[in-house]
C-alpha positions as CSV (number, residue, x, y, z in Angstrom):
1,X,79.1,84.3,106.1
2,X,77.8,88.1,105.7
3,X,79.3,90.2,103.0
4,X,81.1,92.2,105.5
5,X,82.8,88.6,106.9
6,X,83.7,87.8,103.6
7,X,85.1,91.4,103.0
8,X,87.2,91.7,106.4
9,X,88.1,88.3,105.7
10,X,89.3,88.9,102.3
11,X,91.3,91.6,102.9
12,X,93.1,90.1,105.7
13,X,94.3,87.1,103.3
14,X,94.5,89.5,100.2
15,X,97.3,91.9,102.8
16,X,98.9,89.1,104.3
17,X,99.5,87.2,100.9
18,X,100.7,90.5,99.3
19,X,103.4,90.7,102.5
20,X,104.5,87.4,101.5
21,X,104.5,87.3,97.9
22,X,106.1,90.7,96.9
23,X,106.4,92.7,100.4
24,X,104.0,95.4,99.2
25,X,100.5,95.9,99.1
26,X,98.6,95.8,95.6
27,X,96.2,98.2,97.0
28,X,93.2,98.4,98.6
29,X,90.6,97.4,96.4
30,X,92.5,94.8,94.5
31,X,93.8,93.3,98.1
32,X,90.3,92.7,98.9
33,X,89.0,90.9,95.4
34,X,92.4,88.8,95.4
35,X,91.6,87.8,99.3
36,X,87.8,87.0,98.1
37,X,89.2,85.1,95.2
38,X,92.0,83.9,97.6
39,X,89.2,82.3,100.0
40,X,87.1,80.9,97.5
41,X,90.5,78.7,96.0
42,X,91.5,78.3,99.0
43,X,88.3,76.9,100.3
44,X,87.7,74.6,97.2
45,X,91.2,73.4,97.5
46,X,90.6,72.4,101.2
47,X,87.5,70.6,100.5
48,X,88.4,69.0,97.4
49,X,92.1,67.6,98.0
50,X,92.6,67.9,101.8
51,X,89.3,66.4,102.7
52,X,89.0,69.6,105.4
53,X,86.2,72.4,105.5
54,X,86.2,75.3,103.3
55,X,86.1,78.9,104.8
56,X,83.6,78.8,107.7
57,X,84.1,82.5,109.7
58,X,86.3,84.8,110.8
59,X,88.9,82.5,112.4
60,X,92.5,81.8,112.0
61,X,91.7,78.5,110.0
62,X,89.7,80.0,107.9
63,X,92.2,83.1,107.4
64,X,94.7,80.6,107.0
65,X,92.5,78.8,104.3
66,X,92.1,82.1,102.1
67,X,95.5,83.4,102.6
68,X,97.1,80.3,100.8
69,X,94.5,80.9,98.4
70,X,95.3,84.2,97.7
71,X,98.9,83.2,97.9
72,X,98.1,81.1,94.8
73,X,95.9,83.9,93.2
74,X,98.3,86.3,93.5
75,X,101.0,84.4,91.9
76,X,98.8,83.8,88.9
77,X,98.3,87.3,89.1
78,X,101.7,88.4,89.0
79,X,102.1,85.3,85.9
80,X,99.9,86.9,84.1
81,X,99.7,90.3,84.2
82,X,103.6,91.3,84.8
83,X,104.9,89.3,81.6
84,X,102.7,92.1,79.6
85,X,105.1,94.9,80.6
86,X,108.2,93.1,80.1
């Protein structure tokens, strides 16, 4: 995939999994890097336990793929970094 695939691609999962997992945004920027992050996990974790392909376009599998991915980042995310300000 192009850099701009991977970038549409990763903020689609990154905004999605921010809907789900605390009903606001994180932002632009970090959207996007969680959603890149969220596609590669998400990809290994098809490939490596699921037996399926990893991330292969701009389709809904594959958007599917890297938003439970980012799902999973973001809830490390929120592990790790919102324990710090309570």
């Amino acid at each position: 995939m192009s850099i701009i695939a991977w970038l549409v691609l990763g903020l689609i999962a990154g905004f999605i999994a921010s809907k789900i997992v605390n009903k606001t945004g994180e932002g632009l920027i970090l959207d996007i890097v969680l959603g890149i992050a969220g596609a590669i996990v998400g990809g290994f974790l098809a490939t490596r336990f699921l037996g399926q392909s990893d991330v292969t376009g701009l389709n809904i599998y594959s958007i599917f793929v890297a938003t439970i991915g980012a799902i999973i980042v973001l809830l490390i995310y929120h592990l790790v970094f919102r324990r710090r300000t309570l």
